[in-house]
Every structure is written in C-alpha cells, then in structure tokens.
C-alpha positions as CSV (number, residue, x, y, z in Angstrom):
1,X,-21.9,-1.1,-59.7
2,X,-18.7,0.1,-59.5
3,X,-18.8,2.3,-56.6
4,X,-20.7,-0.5,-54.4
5,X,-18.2,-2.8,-55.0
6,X,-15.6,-0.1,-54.1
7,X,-17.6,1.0,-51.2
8,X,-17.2,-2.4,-49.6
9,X,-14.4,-3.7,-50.2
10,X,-13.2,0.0,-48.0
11,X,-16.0,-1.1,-45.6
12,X,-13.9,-4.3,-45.2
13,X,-10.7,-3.3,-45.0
14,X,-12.0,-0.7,-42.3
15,X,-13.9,-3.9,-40.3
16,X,-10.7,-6.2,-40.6
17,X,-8.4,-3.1,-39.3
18,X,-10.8,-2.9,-36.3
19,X,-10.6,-6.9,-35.7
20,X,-6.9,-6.5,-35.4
21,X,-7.0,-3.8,-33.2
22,X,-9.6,-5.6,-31.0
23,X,-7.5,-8.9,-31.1
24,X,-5.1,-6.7,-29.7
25,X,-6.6,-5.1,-27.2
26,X,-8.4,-8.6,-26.1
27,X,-5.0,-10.2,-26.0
28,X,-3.7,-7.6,-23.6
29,X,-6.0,-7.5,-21.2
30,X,-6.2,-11.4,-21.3
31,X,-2.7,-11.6,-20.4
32,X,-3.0,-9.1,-17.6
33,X,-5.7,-11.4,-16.3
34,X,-3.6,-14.5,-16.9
35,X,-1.0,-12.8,-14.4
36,X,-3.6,-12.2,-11.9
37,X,-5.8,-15.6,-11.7
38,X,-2.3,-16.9,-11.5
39,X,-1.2,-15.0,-8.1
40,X,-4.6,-16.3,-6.8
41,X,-4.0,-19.5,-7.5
42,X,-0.9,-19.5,-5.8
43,X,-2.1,-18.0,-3.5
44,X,-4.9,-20.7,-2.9
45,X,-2.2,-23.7,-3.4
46,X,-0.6,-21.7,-0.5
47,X,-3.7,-22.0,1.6
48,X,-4.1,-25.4,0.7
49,X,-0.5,-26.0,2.2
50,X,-1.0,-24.5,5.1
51,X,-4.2,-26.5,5.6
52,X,-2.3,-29.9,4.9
53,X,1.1,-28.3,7.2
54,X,-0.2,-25.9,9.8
55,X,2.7,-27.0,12.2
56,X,5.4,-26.0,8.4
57,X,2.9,-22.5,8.1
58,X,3.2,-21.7,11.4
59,X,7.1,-22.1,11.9
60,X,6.9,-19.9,8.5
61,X,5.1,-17.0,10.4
62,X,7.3,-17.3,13.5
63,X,10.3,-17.0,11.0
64,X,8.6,-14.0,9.2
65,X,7.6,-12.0,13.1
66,X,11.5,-12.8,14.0
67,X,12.5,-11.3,10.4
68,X,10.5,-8.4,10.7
69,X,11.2,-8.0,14.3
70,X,15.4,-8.1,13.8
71,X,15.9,-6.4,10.7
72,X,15.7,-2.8,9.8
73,X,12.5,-1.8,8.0
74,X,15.1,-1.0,4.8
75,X,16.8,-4.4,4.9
76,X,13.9,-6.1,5.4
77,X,12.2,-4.6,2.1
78,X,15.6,-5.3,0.0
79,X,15.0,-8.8,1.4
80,X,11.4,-9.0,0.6
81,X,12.0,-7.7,-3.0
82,X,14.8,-9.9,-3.3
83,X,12.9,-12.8,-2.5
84,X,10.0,-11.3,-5.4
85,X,12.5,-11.0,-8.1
86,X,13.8,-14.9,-7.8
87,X,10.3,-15.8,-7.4
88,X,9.7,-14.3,-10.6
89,X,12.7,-15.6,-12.6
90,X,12.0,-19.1,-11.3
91,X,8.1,-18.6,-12.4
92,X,10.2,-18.0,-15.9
93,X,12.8,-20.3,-16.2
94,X,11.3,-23.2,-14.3
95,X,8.9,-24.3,-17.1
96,X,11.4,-23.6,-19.5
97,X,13.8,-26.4,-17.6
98,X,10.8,-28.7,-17.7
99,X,10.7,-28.2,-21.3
100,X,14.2,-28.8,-21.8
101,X,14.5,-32.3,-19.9
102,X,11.1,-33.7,-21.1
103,X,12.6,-33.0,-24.9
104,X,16.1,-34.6,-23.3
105,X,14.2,-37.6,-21.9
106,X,11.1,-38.8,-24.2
107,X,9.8,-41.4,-21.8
C-alpha cells in the first residue's frame, strides 16, 4: 500500500512539473501572439483612417515618396528606425501615463 501511495504521489509531482512547464510555454507563445494581433490591429485602425481621411493619407504618402526620394537610402533607414523606436516607447509609457492620471483624477 505503501509503494502505491509512493508511486503517485511521484506520478504527481512529475504531472504538476509538466503543468508548469506548459503554463510556461503557453504564456510565451501567447504573448508573442499578443504583439502580433496588436500590429494588425493597428494596422487596421490605420486603414480605417485612411478610409475616414484619404485627402490626410494621401498627403502622408506624398510626404513618405518626397522622404524617400531626398534622403540617402542610410538616413532614411536611421529615420525610419528612429521613428520605430519612439513608437515603441510611446506603445510603453503611454498606458502607463493613462494609469497615472486616472489614479490622480478619480472622476
């Protein structure tokens, strides 16, 4: 009686070890989804801007072919990864600002 009792309580701290490491796994590859779903749906609140401003989306792309067209291929890239890396520190510290003044102003 012994031994079966011994036997699983091994079984179940093998089964619990292998839910952790599943919870692990499962909360990786959710957040690496998280970060793509969210690109799309930028990307389709961008579509749904330039659908509600074409005359705003098309002055964008004029600005963009004159950018592209002026610039050095190696400025234009510094540019264009300077741009990504404040987008992604606003995508940061944005929602922590909106936390801060909700908590500052309770109404």
């Amino acid at each position: 009686m012994k031994t079966r009792s011994l036997h699983l309580s091994e079984r179940h701290a093998v089964l619990v070890q292998q839910c952790r490491a599943e919870r692990q796994l499962l909360t990786e590859q959710a957040q690496a989804l998280r970060q793509g779903l969210s690109m799309a749906n930028w990307a389709w609140l961008a579509l749904g801007k330039v659908r509600q401003y074409p005359a705003l989306s098309a002055a964008s792309l004029v600005l963009t072919a004159t950018l592209a067209a002026t610039l050095k291929p190696r400025r234009l890239f510094a540019l264009a990864k300077n741009v990504y890396v404040g987008w992604q520190l606003a995508q940061r510290v944005l929602p922590l600002l909106k936390n801060l003044t909700q908590r500052s102003n309770p109404n």
